[in-house]
Structure formats: structure tokens, C-alpha cells
N, C-alpha and C positions, 0 to 999 in steps of 0.2 A: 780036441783043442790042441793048438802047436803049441811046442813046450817052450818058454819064455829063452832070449838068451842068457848066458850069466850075469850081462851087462846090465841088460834090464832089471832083473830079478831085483840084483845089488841096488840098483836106484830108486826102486821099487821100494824094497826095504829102508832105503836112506830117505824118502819120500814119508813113509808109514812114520819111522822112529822121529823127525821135525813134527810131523800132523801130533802125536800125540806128546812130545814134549816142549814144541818147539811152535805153538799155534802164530807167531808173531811169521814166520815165515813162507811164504805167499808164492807158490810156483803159478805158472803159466799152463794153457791150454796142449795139448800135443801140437807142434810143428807142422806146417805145411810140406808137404812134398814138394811143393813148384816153390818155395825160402831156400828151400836146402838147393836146390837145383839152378836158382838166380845167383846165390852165392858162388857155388862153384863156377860158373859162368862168367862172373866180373874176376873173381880170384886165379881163377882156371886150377885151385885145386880141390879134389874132391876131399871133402867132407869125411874123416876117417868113419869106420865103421861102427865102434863103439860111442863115438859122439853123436851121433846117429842115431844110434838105435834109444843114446838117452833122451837126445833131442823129442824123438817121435813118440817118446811119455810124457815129455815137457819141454816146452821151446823156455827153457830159463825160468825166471821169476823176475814177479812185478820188478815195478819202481819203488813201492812201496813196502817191500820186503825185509825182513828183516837181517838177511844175509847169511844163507842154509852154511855156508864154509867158514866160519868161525866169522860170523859178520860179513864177508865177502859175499857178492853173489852172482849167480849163474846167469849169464847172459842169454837173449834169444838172438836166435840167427841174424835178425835187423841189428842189432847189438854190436855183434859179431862183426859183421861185415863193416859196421862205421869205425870201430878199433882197429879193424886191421889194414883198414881203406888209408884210416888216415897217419898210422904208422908207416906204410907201405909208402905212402904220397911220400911224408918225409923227409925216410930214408934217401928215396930217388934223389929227391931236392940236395943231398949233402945234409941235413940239419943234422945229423950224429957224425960229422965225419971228425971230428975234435974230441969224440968220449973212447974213452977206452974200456971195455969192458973186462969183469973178471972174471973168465969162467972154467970150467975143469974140459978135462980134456975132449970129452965126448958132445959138446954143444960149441957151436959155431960160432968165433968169438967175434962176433959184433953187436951192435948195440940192439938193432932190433934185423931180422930176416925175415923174407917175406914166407916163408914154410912154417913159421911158428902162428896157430889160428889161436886166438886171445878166448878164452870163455867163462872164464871165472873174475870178477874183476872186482878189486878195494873201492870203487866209485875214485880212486883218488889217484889214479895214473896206473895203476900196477895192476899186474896180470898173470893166472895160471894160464898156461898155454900149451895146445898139443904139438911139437914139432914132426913135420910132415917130411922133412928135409934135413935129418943130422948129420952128422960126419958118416957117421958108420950105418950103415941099412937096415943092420939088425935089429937096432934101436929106433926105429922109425915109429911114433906113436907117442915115445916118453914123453910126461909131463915136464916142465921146466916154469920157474918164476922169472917173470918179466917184471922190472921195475924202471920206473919212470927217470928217476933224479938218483939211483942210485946202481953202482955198476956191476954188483952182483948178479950173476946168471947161474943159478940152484937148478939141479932135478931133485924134483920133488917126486918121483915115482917113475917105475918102467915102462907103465901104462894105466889107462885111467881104473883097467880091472883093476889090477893092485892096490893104485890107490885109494878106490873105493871101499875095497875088503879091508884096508888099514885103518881108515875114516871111521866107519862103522864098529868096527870093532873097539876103536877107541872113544866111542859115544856110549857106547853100550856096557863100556867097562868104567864107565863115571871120568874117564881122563879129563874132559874138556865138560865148564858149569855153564849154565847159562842164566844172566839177568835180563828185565823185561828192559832194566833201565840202559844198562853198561854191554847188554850183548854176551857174549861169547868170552871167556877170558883167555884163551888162544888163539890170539888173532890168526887166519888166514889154517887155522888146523895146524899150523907147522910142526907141531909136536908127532904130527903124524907123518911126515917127510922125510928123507932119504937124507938130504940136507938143509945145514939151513933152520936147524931146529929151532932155534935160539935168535933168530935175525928179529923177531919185532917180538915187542911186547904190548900191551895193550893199555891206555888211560880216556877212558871213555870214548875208545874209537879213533882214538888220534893216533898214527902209528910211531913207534919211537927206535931208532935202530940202535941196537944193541951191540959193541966193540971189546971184542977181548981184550 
């Protein structure tokens, strides 16, 4: 038997540890080869390699999920492609050309880019996202938070390994509780983030931003 990648393993694991703690949260069947393949096709970017390989354990979670990333939750490709389709549209159109965004130096300061693929999503405008297309090359992969109405732009990890081994470790070390009623009491995991720790808090799932 081929030995799993680490990508998988990790999701693998973070799959196992919701099933037995977390029964409220509802992933998806494995991904189609020819989804991931249609996407790249209308996007014309291909599909990073570690999203991939989680995709092709599970294309997201339901509708009816409970929201594996601290109530947030994983989109499938079809998902995918409509967030990105219709920020993408947009952008084209001008609709952000009046926001100013606030970001650090390594993420490309506009409001939304077409190299950033949305896959983790609050149901409420906002988005983890892989950028495909950073300033610097190096960093091509890092995760970053997308928000709708508001003009912070966070990396929230280097890449999705990282931030999974961060996640997990912090599930597993009691950091983050969960209720059947209330959810998750760190919304979006942020507590497990590079930055940004502190940006929402949580009151029954309504997000609230937080200002030093």
C-alpha cells in the first residue's frame, strides 16, 4: 500500500478527531477528478497540490454541517468555483475599486485577487483562502483570511500543512470547546493563526470584530 501524503494523513486525522468529538459535522464524499479539472479550466488556475490531495478525501462538507473550523466550513469544488467565479466577476466590474484594503506586506493589497481560491467559508461573506499568486514566490500556497465588509487581509499560516498541524494540535490539547447548541467558541480557529488571533469572537455564531 502507497504511503499516505502528510497532507492527507493530517486531514485524515482532523476527519477521525470531528467523527469522534464533533458528530454534528458532516463532510462530503471524495472529489471528482473531472470538478477539480472543470475548475481549473474556467479559473485557468490549477488547483494547489495539498488542496487536492484533501479534496480527493473529501470534496468539503455538507450544507448541513456543522462547521469542522471552528463553525466555518469547507467547501466543495462546486462551492469553490461559485465564490471565486463571483468575486472574480466583481472585481472585473470595478465593485471594490472604492475599498482599501489592510494588509501586511507579503499579500497583495487589494480587496479581493483572482489567485486567492476561497475554501473554507463563515456561510457569511468571509473566507480562508489559498493564494496562488503572492507577491513573493516563495510563499505561494499561504493561507490568508478574506473578509467581505471588512478590510483586513491576515495570513493565517504558510501553508495548509502547517496550518493543519496547528489546528489539530490545538483540538487535541482542549484549546478550542465545542457546544451542540453555540458551536465552536473560537470562531474561524483563529486562535490557531499566525495573525489575527483576536479579530472575532463569538455570540451564538454571529461574528463580532474585535478593536484594540
Amino acid at each position: 500500500m502507497a504511503e499516505q501524503s502528510p497532507a492527507i494523513q493530517l486531514f485524515t486525522n482532523f476527519q477521525n478527531w470531528m467523527k469522534d468529538h464533533v458528530p454534528d459535522v458532516k463532510f462530503r464524499p471524495p472529489v471528482e477528478a473531472a470538478a477539480l479539472d472543470h475548475f481549473s479550466e474556467l479559473s485557468e488556475i490549477e488547483i494547489p497540490q495539498m488542496l487536492g490531495q484533501i479534496l480527493s478525501v473529501s470534496d468539503g462538507e455538507t450544507r448541513a454541517s456543522a462547521g469542522a473550523f471552528g463553525n466555518w466550513r469547507m467547501l466543495s469544488v462546486k462551492e469553490i468555483q461559485a465564490a471565486w467565479g463571483l468575486l472574480t466577476k466583481l472585481a472585473d466590474k470595478g465593485a471594490f475599486s472604492d475599498q482599501e484594503p489592510e494588509v501586511p506586506p507579503y499579500i497583495h493589497p487589494v480587496w479581493w485577487h483572482p489567485g486567492w481560491i476561497p475554501f473554507v467559508s463563515s456561510d457569511q461573506g468571509h473566507y480562508f483562502c489559498i493564494d496562488t499568486a503572492p507577491i513573493e514566490l516563495i510563499r505561494k500556497g499561504q493561507v490568508i483570511l478574506f473578509q467581505q465588509n471588512l478590510p483586513e487581509r491576515l495570513l493565517i499560516a504558510g501553508n495548509l500543512l502547517a496550518w493543519f498541524k496547528r489546528i489539530l494540535m490545538d483540538l487535541e490539547s482542549g484549546v478550542y470547546n465545542y457546544d451542540p447548541e453555540a458551536g465552536f467558541d473560537g470562531e474561524g480557529f483563529m486562535w490557531s493563526a499566525l495573525e489575527g488571533k483576536h479579530l472575532f469572537d463569538i455570540d451564538r455564531g454571529k461574528l463580532i470584530t474585535k478593536k484594540s
